[in-house]
Structures are given as structure tokens and as C-alpha cells.
C-alpha positions as CSV (number, residue, x, y, z in Angstrom):
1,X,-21.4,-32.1,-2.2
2,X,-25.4,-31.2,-3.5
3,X,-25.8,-29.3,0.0
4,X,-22.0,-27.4,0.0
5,X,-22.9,-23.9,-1.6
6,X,-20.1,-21.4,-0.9
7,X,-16.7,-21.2,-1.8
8,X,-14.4,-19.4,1.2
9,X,-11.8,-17.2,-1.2
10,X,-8.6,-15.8,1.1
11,X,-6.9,-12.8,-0.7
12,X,-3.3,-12.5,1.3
13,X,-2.1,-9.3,0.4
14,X,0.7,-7.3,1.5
15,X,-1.0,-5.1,4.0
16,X,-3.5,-8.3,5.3
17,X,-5.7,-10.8,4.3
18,X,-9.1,-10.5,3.0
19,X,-11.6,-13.5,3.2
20,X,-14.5,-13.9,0.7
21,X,-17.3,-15.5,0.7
22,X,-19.0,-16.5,-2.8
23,X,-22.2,-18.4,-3.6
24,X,-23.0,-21.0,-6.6
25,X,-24.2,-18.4,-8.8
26,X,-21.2,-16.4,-8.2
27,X,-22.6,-13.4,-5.7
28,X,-20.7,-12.0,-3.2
29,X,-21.8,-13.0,0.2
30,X,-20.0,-11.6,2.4
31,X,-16.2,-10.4,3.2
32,X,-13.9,-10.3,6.2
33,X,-10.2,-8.7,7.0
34,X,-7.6,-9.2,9.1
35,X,-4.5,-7.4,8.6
36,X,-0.8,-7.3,9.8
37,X,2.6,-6.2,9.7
38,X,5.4,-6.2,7.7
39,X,9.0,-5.9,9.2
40,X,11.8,-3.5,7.3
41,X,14.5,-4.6,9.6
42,X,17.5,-3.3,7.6
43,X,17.3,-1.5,4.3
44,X,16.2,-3.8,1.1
45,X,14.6,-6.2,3.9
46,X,10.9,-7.0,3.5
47,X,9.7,-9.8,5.8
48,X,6.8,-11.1,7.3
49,X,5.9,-13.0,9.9
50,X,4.1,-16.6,8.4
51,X,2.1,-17.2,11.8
52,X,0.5,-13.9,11.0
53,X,-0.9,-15.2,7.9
54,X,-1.9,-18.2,9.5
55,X,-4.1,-16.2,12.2
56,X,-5.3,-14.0,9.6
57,X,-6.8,-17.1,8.0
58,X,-8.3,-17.9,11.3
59,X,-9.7,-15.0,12.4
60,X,-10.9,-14.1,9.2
61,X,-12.5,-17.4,8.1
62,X,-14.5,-17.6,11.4
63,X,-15.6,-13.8,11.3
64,X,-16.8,-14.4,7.8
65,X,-18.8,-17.3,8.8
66,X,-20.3,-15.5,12.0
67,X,-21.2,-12.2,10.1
68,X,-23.1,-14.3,7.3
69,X,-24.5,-17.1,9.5
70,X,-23.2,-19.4,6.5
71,X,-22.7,-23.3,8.6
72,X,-19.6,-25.2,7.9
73,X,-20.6,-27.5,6.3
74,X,-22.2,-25.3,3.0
75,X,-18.7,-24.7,2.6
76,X,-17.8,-26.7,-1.2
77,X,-14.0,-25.7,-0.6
78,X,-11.2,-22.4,0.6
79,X,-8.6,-21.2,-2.0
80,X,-6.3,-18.7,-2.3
81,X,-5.2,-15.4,-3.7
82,X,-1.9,-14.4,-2.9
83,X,1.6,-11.8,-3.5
84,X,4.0,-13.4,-5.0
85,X,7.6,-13.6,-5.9
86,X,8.2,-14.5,-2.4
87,X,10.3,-17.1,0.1
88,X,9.6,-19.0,2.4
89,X,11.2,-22.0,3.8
90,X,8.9,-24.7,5.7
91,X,10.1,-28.0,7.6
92,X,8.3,-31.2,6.9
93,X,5.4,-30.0,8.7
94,X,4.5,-27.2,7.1
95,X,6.4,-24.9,9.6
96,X,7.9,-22.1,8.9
97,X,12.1,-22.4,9.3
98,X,12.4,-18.0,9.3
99,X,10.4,-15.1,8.5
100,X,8.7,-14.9,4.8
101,X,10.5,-13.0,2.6
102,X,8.1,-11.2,0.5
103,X,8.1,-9.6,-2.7
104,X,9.0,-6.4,-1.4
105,X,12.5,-7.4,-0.7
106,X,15.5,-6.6,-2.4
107,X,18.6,-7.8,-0.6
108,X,19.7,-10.4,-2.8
109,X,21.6,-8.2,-5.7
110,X,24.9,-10.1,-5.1
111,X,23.1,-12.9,-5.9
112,X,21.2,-12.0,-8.7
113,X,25.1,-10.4,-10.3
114,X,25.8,-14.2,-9.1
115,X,23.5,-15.6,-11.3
116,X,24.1,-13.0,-14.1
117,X,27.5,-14.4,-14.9
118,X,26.4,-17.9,-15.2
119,X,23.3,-17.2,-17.8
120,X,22.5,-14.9,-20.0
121,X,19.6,-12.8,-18.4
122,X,18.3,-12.4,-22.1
123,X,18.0,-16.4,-21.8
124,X,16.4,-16.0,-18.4
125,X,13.4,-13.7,-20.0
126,X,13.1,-15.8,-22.6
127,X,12.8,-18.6,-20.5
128,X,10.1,-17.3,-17.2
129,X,8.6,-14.5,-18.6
130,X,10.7,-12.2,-15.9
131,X,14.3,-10.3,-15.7
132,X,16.6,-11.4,-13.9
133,X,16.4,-10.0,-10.2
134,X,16.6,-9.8,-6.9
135,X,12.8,-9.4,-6.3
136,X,11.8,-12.8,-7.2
137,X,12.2,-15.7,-5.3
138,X,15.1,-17.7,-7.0
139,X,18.0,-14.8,-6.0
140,X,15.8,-15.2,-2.2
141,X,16.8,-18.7,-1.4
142,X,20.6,-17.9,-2.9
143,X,20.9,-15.7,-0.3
144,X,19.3,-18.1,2.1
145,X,21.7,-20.4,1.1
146,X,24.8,-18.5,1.3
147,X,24.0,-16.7,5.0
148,X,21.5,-19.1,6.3
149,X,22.9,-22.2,5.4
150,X,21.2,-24.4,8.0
151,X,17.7,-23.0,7.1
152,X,18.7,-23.7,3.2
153,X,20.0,-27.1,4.1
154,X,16.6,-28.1,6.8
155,X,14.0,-26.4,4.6
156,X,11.9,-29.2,2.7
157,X,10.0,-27.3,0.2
158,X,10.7,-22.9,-0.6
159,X,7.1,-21.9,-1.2
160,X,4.9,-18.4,-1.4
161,X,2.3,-17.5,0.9
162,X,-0.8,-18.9,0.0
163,X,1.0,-22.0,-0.5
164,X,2.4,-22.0,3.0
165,X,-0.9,-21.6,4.0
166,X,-2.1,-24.6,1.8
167,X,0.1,-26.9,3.2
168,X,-0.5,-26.0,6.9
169,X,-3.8,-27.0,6.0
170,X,-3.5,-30.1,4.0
171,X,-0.3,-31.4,4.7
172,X,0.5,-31.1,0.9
173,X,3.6,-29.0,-0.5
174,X,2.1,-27.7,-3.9
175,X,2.1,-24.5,-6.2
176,X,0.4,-23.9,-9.5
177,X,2.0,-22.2,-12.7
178,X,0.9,-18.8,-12.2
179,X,2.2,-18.2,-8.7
180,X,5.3,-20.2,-9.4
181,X,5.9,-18.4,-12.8
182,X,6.8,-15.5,-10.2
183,X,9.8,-17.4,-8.8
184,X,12.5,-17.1,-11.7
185,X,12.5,-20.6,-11.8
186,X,9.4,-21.7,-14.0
187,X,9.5,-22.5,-17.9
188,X,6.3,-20.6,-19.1
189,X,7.3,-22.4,-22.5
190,X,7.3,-26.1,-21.1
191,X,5.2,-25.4,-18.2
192,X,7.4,-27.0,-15.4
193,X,10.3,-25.9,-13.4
194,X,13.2,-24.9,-15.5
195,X,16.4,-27.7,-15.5
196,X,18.2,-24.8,-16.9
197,X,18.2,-22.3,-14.0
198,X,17.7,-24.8,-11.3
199,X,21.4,-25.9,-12.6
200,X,22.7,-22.5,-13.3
201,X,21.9,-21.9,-9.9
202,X,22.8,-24.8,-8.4
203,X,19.9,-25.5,-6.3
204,X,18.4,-28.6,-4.8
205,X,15.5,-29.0,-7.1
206,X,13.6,-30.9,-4.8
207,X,13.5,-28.5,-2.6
208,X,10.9,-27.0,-4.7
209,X,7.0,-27.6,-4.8
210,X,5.1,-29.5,-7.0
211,X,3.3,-27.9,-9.9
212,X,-0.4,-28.8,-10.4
213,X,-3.4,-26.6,-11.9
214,X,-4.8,-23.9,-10.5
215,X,-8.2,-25.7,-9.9
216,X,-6.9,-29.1,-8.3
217,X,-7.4,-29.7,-5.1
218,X,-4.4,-30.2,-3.2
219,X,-6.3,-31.6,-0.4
220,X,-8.3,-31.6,2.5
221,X,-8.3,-30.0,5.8
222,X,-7.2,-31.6,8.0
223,X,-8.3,-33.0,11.5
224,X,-5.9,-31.2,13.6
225,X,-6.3,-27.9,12.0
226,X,-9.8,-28.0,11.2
227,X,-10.9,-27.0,14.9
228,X,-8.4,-23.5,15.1
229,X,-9.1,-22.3,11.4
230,X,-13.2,-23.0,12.1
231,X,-14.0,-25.2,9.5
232,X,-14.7,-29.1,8.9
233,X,-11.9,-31.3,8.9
234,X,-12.7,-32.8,4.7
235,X,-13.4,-29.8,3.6
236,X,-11.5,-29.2,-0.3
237,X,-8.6,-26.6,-0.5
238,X,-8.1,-25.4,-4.5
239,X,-5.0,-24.2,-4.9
240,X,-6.2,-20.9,-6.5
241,X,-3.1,-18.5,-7.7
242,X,-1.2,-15.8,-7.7
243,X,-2.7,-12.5,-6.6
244,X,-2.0,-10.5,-10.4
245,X,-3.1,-13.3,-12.7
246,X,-5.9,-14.1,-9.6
247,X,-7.0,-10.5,-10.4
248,X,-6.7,-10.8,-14.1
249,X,-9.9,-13.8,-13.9
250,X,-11.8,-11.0,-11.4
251,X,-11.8,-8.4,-14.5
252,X,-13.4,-11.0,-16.8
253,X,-9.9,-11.7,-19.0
254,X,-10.5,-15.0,-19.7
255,X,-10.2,-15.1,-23.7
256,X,-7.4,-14.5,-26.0
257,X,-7.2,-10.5,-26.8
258,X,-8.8,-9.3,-23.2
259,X,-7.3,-6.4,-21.7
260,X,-7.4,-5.1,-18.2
261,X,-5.8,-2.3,-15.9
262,X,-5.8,-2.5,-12.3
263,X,-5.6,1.0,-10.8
264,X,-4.2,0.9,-7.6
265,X,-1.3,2.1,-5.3
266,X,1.2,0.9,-8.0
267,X,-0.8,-0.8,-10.9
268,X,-0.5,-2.8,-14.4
269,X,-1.9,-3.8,-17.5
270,X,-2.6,-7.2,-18.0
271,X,-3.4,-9.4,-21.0
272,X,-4.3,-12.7,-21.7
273,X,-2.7,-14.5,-24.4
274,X,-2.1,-18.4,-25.4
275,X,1.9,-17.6,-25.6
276,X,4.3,-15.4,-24.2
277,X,4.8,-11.9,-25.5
278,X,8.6,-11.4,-24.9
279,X,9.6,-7.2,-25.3
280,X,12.5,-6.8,-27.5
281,X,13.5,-4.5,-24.7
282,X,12.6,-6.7,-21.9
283,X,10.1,-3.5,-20.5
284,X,7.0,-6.0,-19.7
285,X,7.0,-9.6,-18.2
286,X,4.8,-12.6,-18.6
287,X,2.8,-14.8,-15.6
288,X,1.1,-17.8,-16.6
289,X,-2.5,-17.4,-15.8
290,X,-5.2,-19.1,-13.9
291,X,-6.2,-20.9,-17.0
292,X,-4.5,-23.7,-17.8
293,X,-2.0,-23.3,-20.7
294,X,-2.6,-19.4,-21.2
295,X,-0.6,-16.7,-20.3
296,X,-1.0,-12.8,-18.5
297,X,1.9,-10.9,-19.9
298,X,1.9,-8.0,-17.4
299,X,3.6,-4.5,-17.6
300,X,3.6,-2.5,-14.0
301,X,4.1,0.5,-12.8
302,X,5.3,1.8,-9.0
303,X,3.8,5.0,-8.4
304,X,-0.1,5.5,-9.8
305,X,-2.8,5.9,-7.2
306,X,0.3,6.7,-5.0
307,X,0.9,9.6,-7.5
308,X,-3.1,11.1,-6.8
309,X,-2.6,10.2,-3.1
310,X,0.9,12.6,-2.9
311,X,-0.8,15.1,-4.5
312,X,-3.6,14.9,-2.4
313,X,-1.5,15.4,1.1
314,X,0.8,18.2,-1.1
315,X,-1.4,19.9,-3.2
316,X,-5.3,19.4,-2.1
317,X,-5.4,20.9,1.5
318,X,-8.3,22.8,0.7
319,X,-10.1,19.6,-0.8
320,X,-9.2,17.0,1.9
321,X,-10.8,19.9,4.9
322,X,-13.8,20.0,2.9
323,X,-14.5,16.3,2.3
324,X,-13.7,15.9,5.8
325,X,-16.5,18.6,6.8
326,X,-18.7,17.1,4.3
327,X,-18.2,13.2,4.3
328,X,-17.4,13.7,1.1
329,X,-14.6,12.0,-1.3
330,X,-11.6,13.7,-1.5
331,X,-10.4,12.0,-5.2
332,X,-13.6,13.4,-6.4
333,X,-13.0,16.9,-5.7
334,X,-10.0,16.5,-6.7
335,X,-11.2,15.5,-10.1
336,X,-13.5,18.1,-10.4
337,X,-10.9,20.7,-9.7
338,X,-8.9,18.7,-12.2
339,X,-11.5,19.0,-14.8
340,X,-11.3,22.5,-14.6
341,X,-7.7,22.3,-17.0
342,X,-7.7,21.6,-20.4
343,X,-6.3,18.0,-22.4
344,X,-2.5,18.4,-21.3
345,X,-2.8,20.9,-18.8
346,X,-1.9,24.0,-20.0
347,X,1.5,22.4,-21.4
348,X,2.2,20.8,-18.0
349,X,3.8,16.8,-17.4
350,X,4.1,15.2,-15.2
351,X,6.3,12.4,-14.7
352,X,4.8,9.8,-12.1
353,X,8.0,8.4,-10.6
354,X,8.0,8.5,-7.2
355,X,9.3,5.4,-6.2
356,X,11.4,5.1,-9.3
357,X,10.3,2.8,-11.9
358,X,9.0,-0.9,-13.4
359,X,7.5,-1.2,-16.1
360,X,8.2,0.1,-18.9
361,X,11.6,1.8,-17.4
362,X,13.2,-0.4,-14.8
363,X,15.1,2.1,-13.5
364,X,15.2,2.5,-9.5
365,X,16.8,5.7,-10.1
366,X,13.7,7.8,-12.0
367,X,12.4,10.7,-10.0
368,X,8.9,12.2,-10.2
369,X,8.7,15.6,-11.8
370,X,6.5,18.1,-13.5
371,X,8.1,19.8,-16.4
372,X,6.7,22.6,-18.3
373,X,5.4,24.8,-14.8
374,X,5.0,28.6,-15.4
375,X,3.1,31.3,-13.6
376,X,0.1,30.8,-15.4
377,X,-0.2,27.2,-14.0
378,X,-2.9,26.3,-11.1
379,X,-3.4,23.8,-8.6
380,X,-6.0,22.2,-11.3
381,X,-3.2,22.2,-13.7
382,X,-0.7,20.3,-11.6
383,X,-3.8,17.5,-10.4
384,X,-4.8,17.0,-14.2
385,X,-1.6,16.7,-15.0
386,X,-0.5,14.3,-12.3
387,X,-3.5,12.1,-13.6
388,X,-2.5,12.7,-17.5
389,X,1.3,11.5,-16.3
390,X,0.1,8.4,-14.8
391,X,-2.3,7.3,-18.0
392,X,0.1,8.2,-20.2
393,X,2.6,6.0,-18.4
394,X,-0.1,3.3,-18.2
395,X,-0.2,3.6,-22.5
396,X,3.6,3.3,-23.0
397,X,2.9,-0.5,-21.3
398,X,-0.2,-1.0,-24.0
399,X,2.3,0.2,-26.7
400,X,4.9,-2.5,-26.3
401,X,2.1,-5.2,-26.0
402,X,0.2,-4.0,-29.7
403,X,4.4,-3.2,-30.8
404,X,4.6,-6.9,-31.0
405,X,1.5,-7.8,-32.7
406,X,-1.3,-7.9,-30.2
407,X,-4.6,-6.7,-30.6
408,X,-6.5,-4.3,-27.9
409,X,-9.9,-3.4,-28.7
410,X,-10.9,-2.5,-25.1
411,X,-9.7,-2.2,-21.7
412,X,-11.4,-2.9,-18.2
413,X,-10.4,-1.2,-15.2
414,X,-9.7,-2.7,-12.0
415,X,-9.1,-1.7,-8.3
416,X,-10.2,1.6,-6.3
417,X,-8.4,4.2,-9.0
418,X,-11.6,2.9,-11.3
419,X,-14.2,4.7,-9.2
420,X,-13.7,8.0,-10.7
421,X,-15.5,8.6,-13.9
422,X,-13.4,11.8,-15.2
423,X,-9.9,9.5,-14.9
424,X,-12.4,6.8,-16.5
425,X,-12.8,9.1,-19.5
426,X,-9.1,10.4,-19.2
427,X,-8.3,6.9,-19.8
428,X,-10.3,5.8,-23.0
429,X,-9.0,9.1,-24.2
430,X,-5.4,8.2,-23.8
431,X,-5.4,4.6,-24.7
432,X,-7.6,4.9,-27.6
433,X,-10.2,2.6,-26.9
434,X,-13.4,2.2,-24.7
435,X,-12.8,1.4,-20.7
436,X,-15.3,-1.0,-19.4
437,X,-16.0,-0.5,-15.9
438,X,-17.4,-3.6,-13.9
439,X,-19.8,-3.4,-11.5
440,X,-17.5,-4.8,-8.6
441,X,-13.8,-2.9,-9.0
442,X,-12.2,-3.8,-5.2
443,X,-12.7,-7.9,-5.0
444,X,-10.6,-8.7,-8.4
445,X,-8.1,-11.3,-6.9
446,X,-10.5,-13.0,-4.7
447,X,-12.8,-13.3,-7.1
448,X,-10.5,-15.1,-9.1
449,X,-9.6,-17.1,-6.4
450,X,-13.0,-18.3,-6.1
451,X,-13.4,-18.6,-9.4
452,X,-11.1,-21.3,-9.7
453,X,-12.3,-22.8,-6.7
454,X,-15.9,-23.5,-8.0
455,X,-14.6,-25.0,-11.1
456,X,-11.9,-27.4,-9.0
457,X,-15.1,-28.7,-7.3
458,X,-17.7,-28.3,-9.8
459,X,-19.8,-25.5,-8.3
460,X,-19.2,-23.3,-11.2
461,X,-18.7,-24.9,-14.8
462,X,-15.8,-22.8,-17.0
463,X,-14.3,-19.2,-16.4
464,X,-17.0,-17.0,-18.1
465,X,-18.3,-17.8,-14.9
466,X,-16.4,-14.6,-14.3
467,X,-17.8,-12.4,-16.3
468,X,-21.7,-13.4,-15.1
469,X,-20.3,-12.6,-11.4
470,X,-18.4,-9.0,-12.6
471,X,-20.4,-7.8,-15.7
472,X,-20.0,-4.5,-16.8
473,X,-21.9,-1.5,-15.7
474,X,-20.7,1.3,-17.5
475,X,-18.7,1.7,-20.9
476,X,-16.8,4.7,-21.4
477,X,-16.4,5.9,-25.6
478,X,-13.0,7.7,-26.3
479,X,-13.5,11.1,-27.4
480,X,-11.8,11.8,-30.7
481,X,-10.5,15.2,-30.4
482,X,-9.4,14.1,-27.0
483,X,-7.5,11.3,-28.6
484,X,-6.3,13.2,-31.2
485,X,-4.7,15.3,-28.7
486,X,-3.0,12.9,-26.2
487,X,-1.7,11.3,-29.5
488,X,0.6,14.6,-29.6
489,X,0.9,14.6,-25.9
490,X,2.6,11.0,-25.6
491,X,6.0,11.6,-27.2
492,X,6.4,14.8,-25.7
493,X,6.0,12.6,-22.1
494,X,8.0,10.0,-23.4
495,X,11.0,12.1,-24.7
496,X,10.9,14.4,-20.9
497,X,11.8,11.0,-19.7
498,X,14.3,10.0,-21.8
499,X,16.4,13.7,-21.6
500,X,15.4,13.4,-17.9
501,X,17.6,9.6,-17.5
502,X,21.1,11.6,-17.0
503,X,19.8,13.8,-14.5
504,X,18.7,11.2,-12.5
505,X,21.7,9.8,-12.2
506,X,23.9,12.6,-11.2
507,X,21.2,13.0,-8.7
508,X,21.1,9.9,-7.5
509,X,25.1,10.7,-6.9
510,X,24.3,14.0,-4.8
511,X,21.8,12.3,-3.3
512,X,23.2,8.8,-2.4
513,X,21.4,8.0,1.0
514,X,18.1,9.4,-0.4
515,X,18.3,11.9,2.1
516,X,20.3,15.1,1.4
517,X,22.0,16.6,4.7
518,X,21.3,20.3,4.9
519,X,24.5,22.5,4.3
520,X,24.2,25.9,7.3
């Protein structure tokens, strides 16, 4: 193994798959991606196709290896990031029975009401971390089961993506706690699957993977495969994890009391804690993390960079000419028009519910809004405020972690939303304390991937190996004033929502296809 010096780290996302190539002291070497489709054949249907993933594992791996001239056989191991809360049946030789199902999906509400009157879905948090719902895996293969009996009855193992992937390769059916503590099935307080729910829900429990540790080896690649996904048949695959607790070791939270917030399309704030931090409320949820025996109790919201990025095609037209005439970056003149408003814009919230709402409010039915507009109000005012809305929807999550007695002293941030230092300083000034930014904000779940990858074959020694590949390059002070004032800004955005909860449902009563026919 003295001559294998990379570790291959495969990121299969929602939109594609991104391939990584780390060395033994943790740089990045290269990167590669391969994307592909997802199908929305009926509403509430999220599927994708698992040959695609397969391919994008091919193509990607060998593209990686061509643009960086790295041999096959410097290659210590491949492991995987990847989305979660998933389903997807596979035969006895790691073939796929139907379409994934991925996390996107939503058609299984009769069985999740199924399932509600045979536990108590307070039990059911208390139990994985997670709600009760229709998004995660377990309500998936119900409805599997119940109008796809024969796929329920020849499907050998229900797995998630990278592990599909894993077993194609090695031949082995495995998971690890993280990705399947997103299933609805695991016991984050025993650390296996749950006897409870598995007979609640009357499922064939061998159906189900086998839990090892995020830095085992599963196995090795093998002989018939080795050709078509371009490396050598021997070679160790680490089982890796799920893409948000993945993410969680590519921000450096890898101790007791870390905080991080990814800032993406939707995002979340993550912590990392020795034992699950249960909302009276239910508003957050809990993963188990990378590290064995820890935990990531998460809080997410839908609509954050997807917030900036409606404003930009509704309210920056002028902005997104002139970055195109100048190669310039839209989000930051955006942000320096925003700049140009005052702490709480002029009296002007927004709420940033677009795609109604996780984390902290579960409800499908919140709308976005801005509350407050008069004449005096600009196009600066309405970007700051979109911005203030989302941050201040990102410190309601902080609030019920610290409610129930954990300590925050810092935050990094995470994902492409990091890159803009004004929302940086926007940030420490709503949640109080300094942002760290890291020097690398777009590899996070690969990262972590490989991070677990070098320790399952020795190439790197513990998980502060993260922090020596990710250190920080900037740390941003909050501003006390500023503070001060989005201290009296919060409950004014938290009590808009809360008047605002009857209105959207009446609207969602006008409004019940989402689309509202015009009256002539």
C-alpha cells in the first residue's frame, strides 16, 4: 500500500456526480463531473435512473485519472458521498429491480398516515432522529410493497445511492449509520436498525443492509467491473457516508460544540454532538455522523440561495446585463446594491419561503413574502432584505439547538452562498458569533468522503485531518450594534410568520393546483 497515494472521492448528488481526487496530505488534486437526469413522471415522483449513476462513476473516474495523469495503481481506495433518504431495490447482483426513488419524492403519504396509526410519530423522533414522513426511505418501500409487490417481494437488499454503487462494485450489500440514519428505520440511540419500526411496519428486516462504520472497507473491486469503471480490480472501496453529515467532516466539525452552515440552493445548520438533541417541537432532526458514535443534528431550510437566485431573475435585470457585459458576478452586485440599505431594510421582511418550508416550520403550505413594502422602498431594500429573511431563518434553526442547552461559539460556512463577504458579515451579525470561512467552500461532501477514506486505509490518521485539508482563511467579527439590532429584528420576522400561518392556508384553498386559472 507504501506506493497507493490518492484516495478517488465520488460526491453523487442530485443534479450529478462529482469525482475527487485527494492526496496523502489531504490536497486537492483534481476534480471531475458527470451529471444526469432526474424523472418527475407524475406529481410527488422523484426518480432516477441507477445505471446513470453507474456511468457517472465511469466516466468520471476515468476523466479524473486522464486530466491528472494519476496511474491506477496510486489509487489507496474510492468512497462515497451521497443524497440520501432514498430507495432503491437491487437483486442479488447488485442490479437494480426499478428506478431509484430519491429523496425528492413524496408519494408515499398514505403510507406514512399508514404508519402513523401504528406508532406514535413522537416515538418515531425520539427513536431516528427524523419525523415521520414520506420523504424518507421507510414510507418508500411501503409503497413499493403495496403497488409493486413483485419488486418488494424479489428485491434482496433496499439501499441508497452510493451504496448501490458500492455493491456493484464489490459485491457487498452494506450502509453505514449516517446514511442509514436517513431511512426512518435506524436507532441513533442503539446504533442499529430499529426492531421497533421494522415491526410496526411490518417489513422483512433482512431485506435491509448491513451496518458497518463509515471507514470500513466493504470490499474490493472487483474483476469484472474493474475494466468499465477504469480502475484495478483489488483496489479498497470505504464506505464513506451520507452527503449532509459527509459535508459536515468537509467544514472541519469534527469535535463536540462545532457549528457549520452550508449555504446553498436550500441549506442547513449542522452540529456535532455525542447524543441526540431531540426539539420539544420536533423543528430540527438528528443524522449520525461520519464519526463513529457522534451525532449531526441538522435543521434545513428549502428556499435560501434559491431566494438570492429568484430575486436575481425578478429583481436584478440591470445587475445580471452588466455582469454579463463585464464577466463579472452577478451575486456580488447584487450585494453591493444591497449594501446600499440599512440593518433591516428600511422596515422591510422578507419571508424566504418559496418552496414552503423544513426546518424550523414543516409546513408545505408557507409562501414567500415581503411584509412592510412602502413607496419609500428600493430595489436595494427588497435584495438586503431578501438576504436578512434567509439569515434570520437560518438563526431560528441555531435557536432551537442553544434552547436545549448547546453551546455555539462560532459558525463556519459552507457551499457557494459563502463566497460573498457582505452576507458573510450579515451572518455573524445575525447569529451572534464569528463566521469562519474556509479556504475551500464548494468540495465539503467529497471531502468528507475522502476523509473517511484515508483513515479506512491508513493514508490519513484521525479526522482533524479535515481541518489541515480546509483551514480557515478568513474570520468574520460580529458587529455589536449590528447585533444589537437584528436582536430586535428577529421576533418581528418570527411573529410575520406566525400571523402569516392562516393565510396560507386559505390560500392554499384558492389556490389548490398551485396554479390559479385566470377569471376574463
Amino acid at each position: 500500500m507504501a506506493s497507493r497515494n490518492y484516495v478517488i472521492a465520488h460526491d453523487l448528488g442530485t443534479t450529478g456526480n462529482k469525482a475527487t481526487l485527494y492526496d496523502r496530505e489531504g490536497t486537492l488534486v483534481g476534480s471531475a463531473f458527470y451529471g444526469y437526469e432526474t424523472e418527475y413522471a407524475r406529481p410527488g415522483w422523484a426518480e432516477q435512473n441507477p445505471e446513470d449513476w453507474w456511468q457517472a462513476v465511469c466516466a468520471s473516474t476515468r476523466e479524473l485519472l486522464a486530466k491528472t495523469g494519476v496511474p491506477r495503481h496510486e489509487i489507496a481506495c474510492v468512497t462515497f458521498s451521497g443524497q440520501m433518504m432514498g430507495c432503491v431495490p437491487l437483486d442479488r447482483n447488485a442490479r437494480p429491480l426499478a428506478k431509484g426513488i430519491i429523496w425528492a419524492d413524496t408519494r408515499s403519504v398514505a403510507q406514512e398516515q399508514w404508519l402513523r396509526e401504528r406508532i406514535d410519530p413522537e416515538d418515531v423522533y425520539r427513536i431516528t432522529g427524523h419525523r415521520l414522513s414520506a420523504s424518507y426511505s421507510l414510507a418508500k418501500i411501503l409503497w413499493l410493497r403495496q403497488n409493486r409487490p413483485d419488486i418488494y417481494r424479489d428485491a434482496y437488499r433496499f439501499v441508497h445511492v452510493k451504496d448501490a454503487i458500492t455493491a456493484r462494485l464489490t459485491g457487498v450489500f452494506v450502509t453505514e449509520p449516517s446514511d442509514g440514519s436517513s431511512m426512518n428505520l435506524y436507532d441513533i440511540n442503539r446504533w442499529q436498525w430499529s426492531e421497533r419500526l421494522i415491526e410496526a411496519a411490518e417489513i422483512d428486516a433482512e431485506k435491509l443492509p448491513e451496518v458497518r462504520r463509515s471507514i470500513d472497507i466493504a470490499g474490493e473491486i472487483r474483476p469484472e467491473v474493474a475494466d468499465e469503471v477504469g480502475l484495478l480490480a483489488g483496489t479498497p472501496v470505504v464506505l464513506g457516508g451520507g452527503d449532509g453529515p459527509c459535508a459536515a467532516i468537509g467544514a472541519g466539525v469534527v469535535r463536540e460544540g462545532q457549528a457549520y452552515a452550508y449555504i446553498g440552493s436550500s441549506s442547513w445548520i449542522g452540529i456535532a454532538t455525542p447524543r441526540p438533541v431531540f426539539d420539544p417541537t420536533l423543528r430540527t432532526f438528528t443524522f449520525a455522523h461520519l464519526i463513529p458514535e457522534m451525532l449531526t443534528p441538522t435543521g434545513t431550510m428549502q428556499a435560501a440561495g434559491a431566494s438570492y437566485q429568484w430575486a436575481r431573475n425578478q429583481l436584478a435585470p440591470l445587475e445580471v446585463m452588466t455582469a454579463r457585459e463585464q464577466k463579472a458576478d452577478v451575486y456580488e452586485l447584487m450585494n453591493a446594491a444591497a449594501e446600499q440599505s440599512p440593518i433591516g431594510a428600511r422596515g422591510l421582511i422578507y419571508l424566504p419561503y418559496l418552496l414552503g418550508e423544513r426546518s424550523p416550520r414543516w409546513n408545505p403550505l408557507a409562501r414567500g413574502a415581503f411584509i412592510g413594502l412602502t413607496m419609500r422602498h428600493t430595489q436595494a431594500d427588497m435584495l438586503r432584505a431578501v438576504l436578512e429573511g434567509v439569515t434570520l431563518n437560518l438563526r431560528v434553526i441555531m435557536d432551537c439547538f442553544t434552547a436545549q442547552g448547546v453551546s455555539i461559539e462560532k459558525i463556519r460556512v459552507i457551499g457557494g452562498g459563502a463566497k460573498g463577504r457582505f452576507w458573510n458579515q450579515m451572518m455573524a451579525d445575525v447569529f451572534g458569533v464569528p463566521v469562519h470561512r474556509p479556504a475551500i467552500l464548494g468540495e465539503a461532501p467529497s471531502m468528507g468522503a475522502a476523509v473517511a477514506g484515508g483513515i479506512g486505509v491508513g493514508l490519513y490518521t484521525d479526522w482533524e485531518m479535515a481541518e489541515r485539508m480546509n483551514p480557515d482563511s478568513e474570520i468574520i467579527e460580529p458587529r455589536p450594534e449590528a447585533v444589537a439590532r437584528y436582536a430586535e429584528l428577529l421576533p418581528v420576522f418570527e411573529a410575520a410568520y406566525q400571523q402569516l400561518t392562516p393565510v396560507y392556508d386559505m390560500l392554499a384553498a384558492f389556490d389548490r393546483d398551485g396554479v390559479t386559472e385566470p377569471v376574463n
